[in-house]
mmCIF file of the C-alpha atoms, coordinates in Angstrom:
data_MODEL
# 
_entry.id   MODEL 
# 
loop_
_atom_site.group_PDB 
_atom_site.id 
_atom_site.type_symbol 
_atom_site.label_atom_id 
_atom_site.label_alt_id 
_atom_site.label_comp_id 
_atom_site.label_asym_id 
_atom_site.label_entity_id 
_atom_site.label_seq_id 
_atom_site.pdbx_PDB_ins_code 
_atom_site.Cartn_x 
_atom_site.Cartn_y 
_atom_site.Cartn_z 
_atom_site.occupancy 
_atom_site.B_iso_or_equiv 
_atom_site.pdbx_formal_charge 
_atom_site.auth_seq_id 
_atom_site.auth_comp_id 
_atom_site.auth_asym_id 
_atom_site.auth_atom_id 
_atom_site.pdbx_PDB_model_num 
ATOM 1   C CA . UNK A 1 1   ? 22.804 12.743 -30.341 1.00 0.00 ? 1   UNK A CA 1 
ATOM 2   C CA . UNK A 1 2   ? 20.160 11.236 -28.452 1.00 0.00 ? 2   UNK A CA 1 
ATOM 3   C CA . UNK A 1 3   ? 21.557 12.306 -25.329 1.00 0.00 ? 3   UNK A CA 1 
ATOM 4   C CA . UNK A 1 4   ? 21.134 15.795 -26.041 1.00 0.00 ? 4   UNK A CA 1 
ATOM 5   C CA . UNK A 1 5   ? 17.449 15.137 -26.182 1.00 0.00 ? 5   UNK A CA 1 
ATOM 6   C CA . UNK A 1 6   ? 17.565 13.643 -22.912 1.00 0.00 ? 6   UNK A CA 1 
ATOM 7   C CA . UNK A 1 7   ? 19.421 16.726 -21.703 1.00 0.00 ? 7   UNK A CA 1 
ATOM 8   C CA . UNK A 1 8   ? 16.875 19.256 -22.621 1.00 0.00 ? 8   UNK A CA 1 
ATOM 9   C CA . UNK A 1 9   ? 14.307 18.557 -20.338 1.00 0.00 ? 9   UNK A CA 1 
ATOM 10  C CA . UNK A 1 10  ? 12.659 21.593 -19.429 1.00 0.00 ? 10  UNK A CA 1 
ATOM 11  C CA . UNK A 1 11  ? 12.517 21.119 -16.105 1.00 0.00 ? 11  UNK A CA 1 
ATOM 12  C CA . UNK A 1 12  ? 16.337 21.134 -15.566 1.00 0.00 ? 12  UNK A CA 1 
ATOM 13  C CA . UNK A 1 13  ? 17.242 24.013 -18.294 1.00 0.00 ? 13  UNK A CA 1 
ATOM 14  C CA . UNK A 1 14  ? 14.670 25.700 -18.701 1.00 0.00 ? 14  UNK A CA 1 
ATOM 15  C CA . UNK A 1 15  ? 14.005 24.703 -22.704 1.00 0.00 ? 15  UNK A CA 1 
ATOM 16  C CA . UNK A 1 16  ? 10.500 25.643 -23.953 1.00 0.00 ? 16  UNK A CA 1 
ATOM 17  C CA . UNK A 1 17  ? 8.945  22.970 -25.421 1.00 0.00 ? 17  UNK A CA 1 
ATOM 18  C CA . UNK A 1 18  ? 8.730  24.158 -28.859 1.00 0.00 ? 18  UNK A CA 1 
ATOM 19  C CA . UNK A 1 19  ? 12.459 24.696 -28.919 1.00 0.00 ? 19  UNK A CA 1 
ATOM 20  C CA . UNK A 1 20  ? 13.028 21.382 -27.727 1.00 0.00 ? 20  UNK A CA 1 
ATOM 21  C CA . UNK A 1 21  ? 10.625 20.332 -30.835 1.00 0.00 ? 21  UNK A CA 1 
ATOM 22  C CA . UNK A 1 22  ? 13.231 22.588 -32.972 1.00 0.00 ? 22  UNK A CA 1 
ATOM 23  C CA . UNK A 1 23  ? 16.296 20.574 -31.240 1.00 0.00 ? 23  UNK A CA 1 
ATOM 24  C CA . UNK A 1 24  ? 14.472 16.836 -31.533 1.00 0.00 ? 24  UNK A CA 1 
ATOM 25  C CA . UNK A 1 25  ? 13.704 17.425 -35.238 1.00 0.00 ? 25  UNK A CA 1 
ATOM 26  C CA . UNK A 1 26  ? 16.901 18.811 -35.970 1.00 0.00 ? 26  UNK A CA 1 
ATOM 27  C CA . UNK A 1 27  ? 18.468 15.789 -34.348 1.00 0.00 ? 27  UNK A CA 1 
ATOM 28  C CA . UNK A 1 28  ? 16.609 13.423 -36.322 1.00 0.00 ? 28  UNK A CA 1 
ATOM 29  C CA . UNK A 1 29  ? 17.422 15.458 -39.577 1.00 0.00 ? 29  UNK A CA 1 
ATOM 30  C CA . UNK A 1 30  ? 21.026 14.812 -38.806 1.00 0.00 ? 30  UNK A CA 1 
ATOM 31  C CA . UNK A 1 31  ? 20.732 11.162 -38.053 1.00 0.00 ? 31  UNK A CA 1 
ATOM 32  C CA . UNK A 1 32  ? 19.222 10.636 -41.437 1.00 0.00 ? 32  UNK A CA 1 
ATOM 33  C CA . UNK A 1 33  ? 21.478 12.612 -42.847 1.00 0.00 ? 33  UNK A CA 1 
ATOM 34  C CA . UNK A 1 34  ? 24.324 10.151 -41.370 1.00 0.00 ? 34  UNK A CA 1 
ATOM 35  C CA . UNK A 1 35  ? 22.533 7.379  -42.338 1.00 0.00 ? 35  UNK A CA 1 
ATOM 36  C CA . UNK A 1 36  ? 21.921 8.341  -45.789 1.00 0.00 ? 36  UNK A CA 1 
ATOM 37  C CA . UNK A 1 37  ? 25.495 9.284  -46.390 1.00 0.00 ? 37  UNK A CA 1 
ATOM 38  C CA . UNK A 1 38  ? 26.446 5.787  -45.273 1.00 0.00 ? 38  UNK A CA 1 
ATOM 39  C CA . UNK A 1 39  ? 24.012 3.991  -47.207 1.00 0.00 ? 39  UNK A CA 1 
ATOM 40  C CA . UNK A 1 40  ? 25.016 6.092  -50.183 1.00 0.00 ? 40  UNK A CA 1 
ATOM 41  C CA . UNK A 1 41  ? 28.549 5.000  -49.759 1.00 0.00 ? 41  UNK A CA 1 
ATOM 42  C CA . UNK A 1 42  ? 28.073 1.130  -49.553 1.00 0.00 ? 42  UNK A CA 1 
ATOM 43  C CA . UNK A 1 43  ? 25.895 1.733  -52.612 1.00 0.00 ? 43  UNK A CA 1 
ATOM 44  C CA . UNK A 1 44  ? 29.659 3.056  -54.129 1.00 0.00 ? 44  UNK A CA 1 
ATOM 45  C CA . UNK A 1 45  ? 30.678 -0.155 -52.721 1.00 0.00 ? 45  UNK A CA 1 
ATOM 46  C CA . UNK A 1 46  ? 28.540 -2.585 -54.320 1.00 0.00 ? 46  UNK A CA 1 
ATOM 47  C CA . UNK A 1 47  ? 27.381 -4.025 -50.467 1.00 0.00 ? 47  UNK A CA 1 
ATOM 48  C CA . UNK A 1 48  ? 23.306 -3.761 -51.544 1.00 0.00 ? 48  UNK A CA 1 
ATOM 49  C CA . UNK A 1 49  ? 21.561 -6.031 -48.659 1.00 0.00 ? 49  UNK A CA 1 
ATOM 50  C CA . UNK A 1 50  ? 23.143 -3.262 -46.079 1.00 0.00 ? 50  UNK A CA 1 
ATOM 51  C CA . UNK A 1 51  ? 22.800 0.138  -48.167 1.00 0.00 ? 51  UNK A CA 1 
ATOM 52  C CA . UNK A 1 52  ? 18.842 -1.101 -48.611 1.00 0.00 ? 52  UNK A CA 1 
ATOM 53  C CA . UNK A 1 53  ? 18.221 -1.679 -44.903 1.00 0.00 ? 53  UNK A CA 1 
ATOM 54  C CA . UNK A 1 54  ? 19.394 1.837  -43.869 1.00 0.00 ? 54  UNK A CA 1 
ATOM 55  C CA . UNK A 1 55  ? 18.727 3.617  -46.808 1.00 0.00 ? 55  UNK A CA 1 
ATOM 56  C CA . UNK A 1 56  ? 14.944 2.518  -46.281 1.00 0.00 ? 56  UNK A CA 1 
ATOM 57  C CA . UNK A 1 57  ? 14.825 2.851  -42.664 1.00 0.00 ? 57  UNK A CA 1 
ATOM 58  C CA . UNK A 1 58  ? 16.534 6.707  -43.086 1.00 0.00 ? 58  UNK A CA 1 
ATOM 59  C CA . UNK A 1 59  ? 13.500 7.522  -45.688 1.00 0.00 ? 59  UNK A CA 1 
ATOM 60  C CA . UNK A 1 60  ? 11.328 6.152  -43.856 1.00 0.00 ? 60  UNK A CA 1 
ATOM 61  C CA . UNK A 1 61  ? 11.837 8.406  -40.695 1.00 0.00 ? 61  UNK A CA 1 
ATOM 62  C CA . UNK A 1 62  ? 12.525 11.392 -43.554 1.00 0.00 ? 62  UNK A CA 1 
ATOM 63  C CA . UNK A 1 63  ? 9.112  11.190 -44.421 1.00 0.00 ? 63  UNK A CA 1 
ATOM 64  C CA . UNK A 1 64  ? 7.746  11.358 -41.070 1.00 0.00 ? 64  UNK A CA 1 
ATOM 65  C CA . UNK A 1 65  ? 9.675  14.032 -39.882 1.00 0.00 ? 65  UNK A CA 1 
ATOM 66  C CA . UNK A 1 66  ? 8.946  15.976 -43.179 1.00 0.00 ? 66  UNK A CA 1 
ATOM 67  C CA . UNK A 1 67  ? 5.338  15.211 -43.184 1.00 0.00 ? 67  UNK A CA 1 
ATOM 68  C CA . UNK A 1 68  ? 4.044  14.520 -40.447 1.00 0.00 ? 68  UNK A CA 1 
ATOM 69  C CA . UNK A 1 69  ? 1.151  16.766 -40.379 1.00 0.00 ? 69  UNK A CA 1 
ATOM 70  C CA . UNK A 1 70  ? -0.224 15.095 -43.551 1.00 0.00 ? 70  UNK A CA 1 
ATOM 71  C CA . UNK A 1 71  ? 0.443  11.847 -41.885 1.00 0.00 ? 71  UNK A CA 1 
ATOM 72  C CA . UNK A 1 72  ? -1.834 12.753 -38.897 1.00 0.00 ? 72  UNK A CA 1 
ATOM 73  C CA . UNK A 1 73  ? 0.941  12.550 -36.298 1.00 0.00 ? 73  UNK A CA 1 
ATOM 74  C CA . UNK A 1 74  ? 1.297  14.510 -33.371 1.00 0.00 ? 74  UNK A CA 1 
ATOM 75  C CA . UNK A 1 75  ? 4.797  15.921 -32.784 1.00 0.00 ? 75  UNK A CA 1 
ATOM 76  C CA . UNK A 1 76  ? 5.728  13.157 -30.182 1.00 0.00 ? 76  UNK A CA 1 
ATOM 77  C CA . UNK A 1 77  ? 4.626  10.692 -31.163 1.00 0.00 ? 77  UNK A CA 1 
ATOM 78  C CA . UNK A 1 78  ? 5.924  11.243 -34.762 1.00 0.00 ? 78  UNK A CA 1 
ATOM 79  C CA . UNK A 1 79  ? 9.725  11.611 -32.944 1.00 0.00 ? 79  UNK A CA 1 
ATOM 80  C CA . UNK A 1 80  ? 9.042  8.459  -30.992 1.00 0.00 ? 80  UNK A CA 1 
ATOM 81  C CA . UNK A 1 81  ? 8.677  6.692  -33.780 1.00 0.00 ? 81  UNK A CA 1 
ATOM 82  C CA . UNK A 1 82  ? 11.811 8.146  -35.733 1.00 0.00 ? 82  UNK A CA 1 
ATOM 83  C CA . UNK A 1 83  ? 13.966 7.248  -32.623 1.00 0.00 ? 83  UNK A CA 1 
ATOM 84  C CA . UNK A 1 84  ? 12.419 3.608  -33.106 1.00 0.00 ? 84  UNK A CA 1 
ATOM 85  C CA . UNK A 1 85  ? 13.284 3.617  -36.786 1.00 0.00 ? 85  UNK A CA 1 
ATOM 86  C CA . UNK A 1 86  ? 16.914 4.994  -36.609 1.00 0.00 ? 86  UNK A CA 1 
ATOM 87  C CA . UNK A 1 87  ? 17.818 2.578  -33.968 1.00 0.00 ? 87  UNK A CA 1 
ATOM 88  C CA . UNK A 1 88  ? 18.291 -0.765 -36.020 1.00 0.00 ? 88  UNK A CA 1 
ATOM 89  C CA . UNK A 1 89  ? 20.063 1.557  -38.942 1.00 0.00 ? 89  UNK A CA 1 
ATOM 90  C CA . UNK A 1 90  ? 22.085 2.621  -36.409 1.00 0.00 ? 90  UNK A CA 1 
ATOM 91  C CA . UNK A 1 91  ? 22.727 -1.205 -35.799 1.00 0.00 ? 91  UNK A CA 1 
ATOM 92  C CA . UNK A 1 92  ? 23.483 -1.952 -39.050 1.00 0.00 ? 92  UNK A CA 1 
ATOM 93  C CA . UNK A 1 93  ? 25.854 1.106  -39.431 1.00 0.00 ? 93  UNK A CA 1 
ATOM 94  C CA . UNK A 1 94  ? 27.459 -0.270 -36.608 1.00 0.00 ? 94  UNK A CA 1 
ATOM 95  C CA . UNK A 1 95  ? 27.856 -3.604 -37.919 1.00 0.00 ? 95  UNK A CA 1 
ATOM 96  C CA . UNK A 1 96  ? 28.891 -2.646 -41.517 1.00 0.00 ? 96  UNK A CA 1 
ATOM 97  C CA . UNK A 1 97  ? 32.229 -0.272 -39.858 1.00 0.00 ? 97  UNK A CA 1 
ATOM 98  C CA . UNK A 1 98  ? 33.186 -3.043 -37.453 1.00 0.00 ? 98  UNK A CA 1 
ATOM 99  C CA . UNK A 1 99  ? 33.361 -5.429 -41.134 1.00 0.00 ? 99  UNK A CA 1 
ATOM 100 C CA . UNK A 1 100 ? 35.320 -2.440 -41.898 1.00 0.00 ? 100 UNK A CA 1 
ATOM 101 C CA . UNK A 1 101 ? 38.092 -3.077 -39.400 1.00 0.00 ? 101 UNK A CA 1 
ATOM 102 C CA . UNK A 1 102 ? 37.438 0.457  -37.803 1.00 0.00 ? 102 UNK A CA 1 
ATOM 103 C CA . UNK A 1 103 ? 38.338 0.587  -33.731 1.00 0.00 ? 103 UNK A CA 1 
ATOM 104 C CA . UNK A 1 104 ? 35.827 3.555  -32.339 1.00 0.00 ? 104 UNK A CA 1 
ATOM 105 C CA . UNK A 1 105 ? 33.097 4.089  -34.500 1.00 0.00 ? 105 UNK A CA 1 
ATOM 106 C CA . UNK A 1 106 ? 31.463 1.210  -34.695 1.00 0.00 ? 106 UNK A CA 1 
ATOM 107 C CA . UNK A 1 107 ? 31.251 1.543  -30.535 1.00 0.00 ? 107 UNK A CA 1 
ATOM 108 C CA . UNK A 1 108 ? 30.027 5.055  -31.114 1.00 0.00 ? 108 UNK A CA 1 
ATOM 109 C CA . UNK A 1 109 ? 27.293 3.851  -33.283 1.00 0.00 ? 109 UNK A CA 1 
ATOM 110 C CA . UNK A 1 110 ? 26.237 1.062  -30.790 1.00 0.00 ? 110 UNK A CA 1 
ATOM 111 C CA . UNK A 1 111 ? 25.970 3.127  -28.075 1.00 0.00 ? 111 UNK A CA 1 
ATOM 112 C CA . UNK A 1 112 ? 23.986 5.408  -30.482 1.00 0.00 ? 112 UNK A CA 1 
ATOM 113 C CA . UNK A 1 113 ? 21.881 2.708  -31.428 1.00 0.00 ? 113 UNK A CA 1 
ATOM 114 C CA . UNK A 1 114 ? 20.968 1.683  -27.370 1.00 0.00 ? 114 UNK A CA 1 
ATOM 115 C CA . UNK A 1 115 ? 20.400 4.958  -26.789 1.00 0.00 ? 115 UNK A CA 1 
ATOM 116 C CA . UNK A 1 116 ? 17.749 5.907  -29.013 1.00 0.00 ? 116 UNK A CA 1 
ATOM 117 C CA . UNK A 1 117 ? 14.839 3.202  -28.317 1.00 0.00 ? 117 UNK A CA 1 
ATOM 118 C CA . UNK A 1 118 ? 15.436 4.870  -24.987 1.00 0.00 ? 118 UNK A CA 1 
ATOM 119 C CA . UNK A 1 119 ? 15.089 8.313  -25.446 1.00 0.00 ? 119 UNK A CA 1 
ATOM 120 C CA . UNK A 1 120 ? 12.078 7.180  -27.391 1.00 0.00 ? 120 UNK A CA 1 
ATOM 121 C CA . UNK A 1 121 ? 10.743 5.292  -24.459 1.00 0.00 ? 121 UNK A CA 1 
ATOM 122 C CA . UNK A 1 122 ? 10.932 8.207  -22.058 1.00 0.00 ? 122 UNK A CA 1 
ATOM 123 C CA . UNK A 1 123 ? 9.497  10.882 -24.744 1.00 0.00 ? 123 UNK A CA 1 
ATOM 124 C CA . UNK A 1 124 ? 6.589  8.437  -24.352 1.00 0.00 ? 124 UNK A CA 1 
ATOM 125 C CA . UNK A 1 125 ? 3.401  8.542  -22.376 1.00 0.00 ? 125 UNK A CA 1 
ATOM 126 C CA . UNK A 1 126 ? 4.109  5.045  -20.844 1.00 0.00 ? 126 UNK A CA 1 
ATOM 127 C CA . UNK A 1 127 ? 7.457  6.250  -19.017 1.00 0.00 ? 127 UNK A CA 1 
ATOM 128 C CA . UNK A 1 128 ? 5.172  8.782  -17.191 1.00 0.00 ? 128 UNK A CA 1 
ATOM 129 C CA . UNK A 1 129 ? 2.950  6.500  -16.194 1.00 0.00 ? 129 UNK A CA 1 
ATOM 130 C CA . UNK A 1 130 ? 5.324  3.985  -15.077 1.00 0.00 ? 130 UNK A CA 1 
ATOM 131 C CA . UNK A 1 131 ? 7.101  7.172  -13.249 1.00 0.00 ? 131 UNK A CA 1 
ATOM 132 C CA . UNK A 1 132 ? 4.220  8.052  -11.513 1.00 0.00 ? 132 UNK A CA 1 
ATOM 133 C CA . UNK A 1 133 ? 3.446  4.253  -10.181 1.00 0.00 ? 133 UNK A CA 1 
ATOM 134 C CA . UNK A 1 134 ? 6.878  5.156  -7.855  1.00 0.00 ? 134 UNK A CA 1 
# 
């Protein structure tokens, strides 16, 4: 998911950047989605400690993407901080399907969990200024 983001710089494709706003938003909207559909399922399953982490973590960046305005966040910085958030749920999704016994998706959500804190870090200021240093 987060390499999408990554993908859509404009500078490659072309994406105006209030499309790739659209995209990033609707990214994180499905993550929490994911998340909350997990969390609602070990809930089913009586595993509490796990379902609480990334239930609160998902709400958390819910509320951030859904108000973010009220919340005095700029666009950016308001998905920067949802990539930081959905990275440890991620994690513990991770962890909870290889307790499981599944094979794949547990890898699938690790990778997904790497690769968010580093989308976030290159939507952020600091990447550009450690870009520009080179």
């Amino acid at each position: 998911m987060a390499i999408g983001y990554l993908l859509l710089d404009k500078k490659y494709f072309g994406v105006k950047k209030k499309k790739t706003q659209k995209l990033e938003t609707a990214l994180h909207l499905l993550t929490v989605l994911v998340l909350l559909l997990k969390a609602f399922d070990l809930y089913r399953r009586d595993q509490y400690i796990p379902a609480t982490i990334i239930s609160v973590l998902a709400a958390t960046a819910l509320i951030i993407i859904t108000f973010r305005r009220r919340l005095g966040m700029r666009s950016r910085k308001a998905g920067i901080t949802c990539f930081y958030l959905e990275a440890p749920a991620l994690m513990a999704v991770a962890l909870v399907l290889h307790r499981e016994g599944n094979e794949f998706l547990p890898l699938m959500f690790f990778i997904a969990a790497v690769i968010y804190p580093v989308a976030g870090f290159i939507a952020s200021k600091k990447f550009k200024q450690i870009k520009n240093l080179y």
